[in-house]
Structure formats: C-alpha cells, structure tokens
MITORMAR-497671 format. One record per residue (C-alpha): residue in three letters; residue number from 1; chain; x, y, z. Coordinates in steps of 0.25 Angstrom, whole numbers. Layout:
<rs>
{'ALA' NUM 'A' {X Y Z}} ...
</rs>
This chain:
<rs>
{'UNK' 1 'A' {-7 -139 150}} {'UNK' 2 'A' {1 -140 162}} {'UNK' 3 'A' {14 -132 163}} {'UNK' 4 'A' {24 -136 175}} {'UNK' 5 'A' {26 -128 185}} {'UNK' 6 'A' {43 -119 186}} {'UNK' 7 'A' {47 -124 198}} {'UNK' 8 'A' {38 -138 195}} {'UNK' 9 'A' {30 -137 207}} {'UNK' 10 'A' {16 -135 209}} {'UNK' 11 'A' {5 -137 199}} {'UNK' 12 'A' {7 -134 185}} {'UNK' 13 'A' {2 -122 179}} {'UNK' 14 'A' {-7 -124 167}} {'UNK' 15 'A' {-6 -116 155}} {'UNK' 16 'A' {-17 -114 144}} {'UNK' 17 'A' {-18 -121 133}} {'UNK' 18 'A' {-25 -109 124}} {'UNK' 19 'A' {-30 -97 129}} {'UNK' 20 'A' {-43 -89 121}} {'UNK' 21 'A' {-46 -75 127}} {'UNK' 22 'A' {-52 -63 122}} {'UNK' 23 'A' {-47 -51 115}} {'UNK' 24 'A' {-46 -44 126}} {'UNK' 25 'A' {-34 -53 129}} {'UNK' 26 'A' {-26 -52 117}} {'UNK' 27 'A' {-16 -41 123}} {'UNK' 28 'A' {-1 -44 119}} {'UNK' 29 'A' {2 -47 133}} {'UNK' 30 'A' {-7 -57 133}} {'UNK' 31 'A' {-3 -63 121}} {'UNK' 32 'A' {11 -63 125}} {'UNK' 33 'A' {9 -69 137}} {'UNK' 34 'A' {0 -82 132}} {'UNK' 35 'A' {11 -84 121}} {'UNK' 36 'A' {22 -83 131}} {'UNK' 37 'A' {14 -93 140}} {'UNK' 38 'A' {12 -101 128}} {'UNK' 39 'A' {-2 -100 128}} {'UNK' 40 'A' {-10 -101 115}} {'UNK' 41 'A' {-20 -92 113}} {'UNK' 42 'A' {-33 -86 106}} {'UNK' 43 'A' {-35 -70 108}} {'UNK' 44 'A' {-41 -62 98}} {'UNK' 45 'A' {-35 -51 95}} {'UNK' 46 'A' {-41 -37 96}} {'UNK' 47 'A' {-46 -29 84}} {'UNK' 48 'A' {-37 -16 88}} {'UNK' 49 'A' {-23 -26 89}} {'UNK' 50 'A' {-28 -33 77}} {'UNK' 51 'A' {-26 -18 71}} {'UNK' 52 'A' {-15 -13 77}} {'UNK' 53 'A' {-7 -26 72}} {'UNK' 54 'A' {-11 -23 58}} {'UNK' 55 'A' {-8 -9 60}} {'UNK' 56 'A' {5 -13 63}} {'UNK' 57 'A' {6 -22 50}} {'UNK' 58 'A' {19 -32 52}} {'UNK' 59 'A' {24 -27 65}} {'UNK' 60 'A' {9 -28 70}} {'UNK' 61 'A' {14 -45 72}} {'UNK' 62 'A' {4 -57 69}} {'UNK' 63 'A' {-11 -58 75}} {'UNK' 64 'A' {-12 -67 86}} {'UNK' 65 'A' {-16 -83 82}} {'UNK' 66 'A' {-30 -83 84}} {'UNK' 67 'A' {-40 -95 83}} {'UNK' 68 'A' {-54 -90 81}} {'UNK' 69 'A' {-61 -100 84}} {'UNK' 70 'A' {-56 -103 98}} {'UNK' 71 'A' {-57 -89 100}} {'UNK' 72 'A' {-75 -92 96}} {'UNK' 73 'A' {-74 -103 107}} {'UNK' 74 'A' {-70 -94 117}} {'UNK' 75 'A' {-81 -83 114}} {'UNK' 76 'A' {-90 -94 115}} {'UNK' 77 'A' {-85 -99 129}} {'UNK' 78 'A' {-85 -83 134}} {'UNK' 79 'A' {-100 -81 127}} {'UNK' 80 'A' {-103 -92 135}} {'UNK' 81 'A' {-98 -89 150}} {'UNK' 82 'A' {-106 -75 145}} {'UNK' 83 'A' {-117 -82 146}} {'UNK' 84 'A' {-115 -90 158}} {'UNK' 85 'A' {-111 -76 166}} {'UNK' 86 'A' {-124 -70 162}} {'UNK' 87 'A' {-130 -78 175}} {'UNK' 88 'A' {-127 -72 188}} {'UNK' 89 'A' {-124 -83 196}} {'UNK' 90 'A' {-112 -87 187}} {'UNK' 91 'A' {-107 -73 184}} {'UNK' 92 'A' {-107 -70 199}} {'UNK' 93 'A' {-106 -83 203}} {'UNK' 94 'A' {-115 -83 214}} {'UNK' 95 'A' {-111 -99 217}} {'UNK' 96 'A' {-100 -100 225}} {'UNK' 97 'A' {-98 -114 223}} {'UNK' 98 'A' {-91 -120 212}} {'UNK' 99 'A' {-102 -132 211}} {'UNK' 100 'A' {-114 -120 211}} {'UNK' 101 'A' {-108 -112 202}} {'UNK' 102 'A' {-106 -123 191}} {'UNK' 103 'A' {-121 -126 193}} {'UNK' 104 'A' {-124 -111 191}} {'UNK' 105 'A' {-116 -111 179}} {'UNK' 106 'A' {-121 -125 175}} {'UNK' 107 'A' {-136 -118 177}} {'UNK' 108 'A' {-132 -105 167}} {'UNK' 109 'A' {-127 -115 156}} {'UNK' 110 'A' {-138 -123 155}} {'UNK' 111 'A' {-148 -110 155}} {'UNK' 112 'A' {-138 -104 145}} {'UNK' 113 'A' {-137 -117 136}} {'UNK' 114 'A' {-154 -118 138}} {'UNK' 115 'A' {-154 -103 132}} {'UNK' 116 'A' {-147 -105 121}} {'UNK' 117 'A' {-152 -107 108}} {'UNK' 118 'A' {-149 -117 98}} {'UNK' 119 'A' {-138 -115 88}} {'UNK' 120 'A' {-146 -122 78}} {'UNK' 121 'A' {-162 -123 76}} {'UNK' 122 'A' {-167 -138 78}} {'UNK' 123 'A' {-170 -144 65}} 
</rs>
C-alpha cells in the first residue's frame, strides 16, 4: 500500500500490509512500534512472557492476537529457504549476476523438489 510522501515529493513510501516474524521479534518495543505504524502483525510470543503475564494476573494485559495458521505458513517459507541455503553457491552467492543467480537458485529447487518425497503413496 502506498503511503504519501510529508512534504508530497518524491516516491511514495510503502507500508506492509502484515508482517509475520519469529519469536525472536516479539519485544515490546517491536510490538509498539508495528502498532504505532499501523502495521498488523503475527509474532508468537515467547514461553517466558507468556509466564510472566500470567504471573502478573490482571495487571499482566491481554496476549497479543495471534493467527496460527499464518504464523505455519511462515515456518514453511523459512524451512524452505533452509533448504535452498544448504547449496553453497546460493548461501555464498558465488553468482554475481542477478540472471545467474536465479538460474543457481532455479538449479537447487528443482534438485530440492526432485528430493522430495511424496506426501501421499500412489494408489
């Protein structure tokens, strides 16, 4: 989504339109500043907050909203660049060239993909 520029010139600035992170994100501060930016977002909170909110009872505030689900698809999206970083030349990037380096990429996929084995036996 586009958001206009203060002065109104130059490009507009573009904001998010969800962000989904790791726990490892789920800081106040971090919180604070997606919802001052109005950006929604999905952060799963950490076991020892989770505790020390309860610990606190009323005065510990309500959990975060958090859609499970979303929060799957991005382990599958990070799982799956795991894999693509498990071959050098797209870990180091070896390929200089941003038409090489797609092929490179293109390469482990398709040897990634051949790896794989099926979800569900052939009938």
């Amino acid at each position: 989504m586009a958001v206009a520029r203060p002065a109104g010139v130059g490009r507009p600035r573009k904001r998010l339109d969800h962000l989904t992170a790791d726990k490892a994100y789920g800081s106040k501060a971090n919180r604070r500043s997606l919802r001052a930016r109005r950006i929604p977002h999905t952060i799963a909170e950490r076991d020892d907050v989770r505790r020390s909110r309860a610990r606190k009872g009323s005065r510990g505030g309500r959990p975060p909203n958090f859609d499970g689900q979303r929060y799957k698809d991005r382990n599958q999206v990070e799982r799956a660049f795991n894999r693509l970083r498990q071959f050098r030349a797209v870990a180091t990037r070896y390929d200089k060239l941003k038409d090489r380096y797609e092929a490179t990429v293109t390469v482990a996929s398709i040897m990634i993909w051949l790896r794989a084995k099926p979800d569900r036996s052939r009938p």
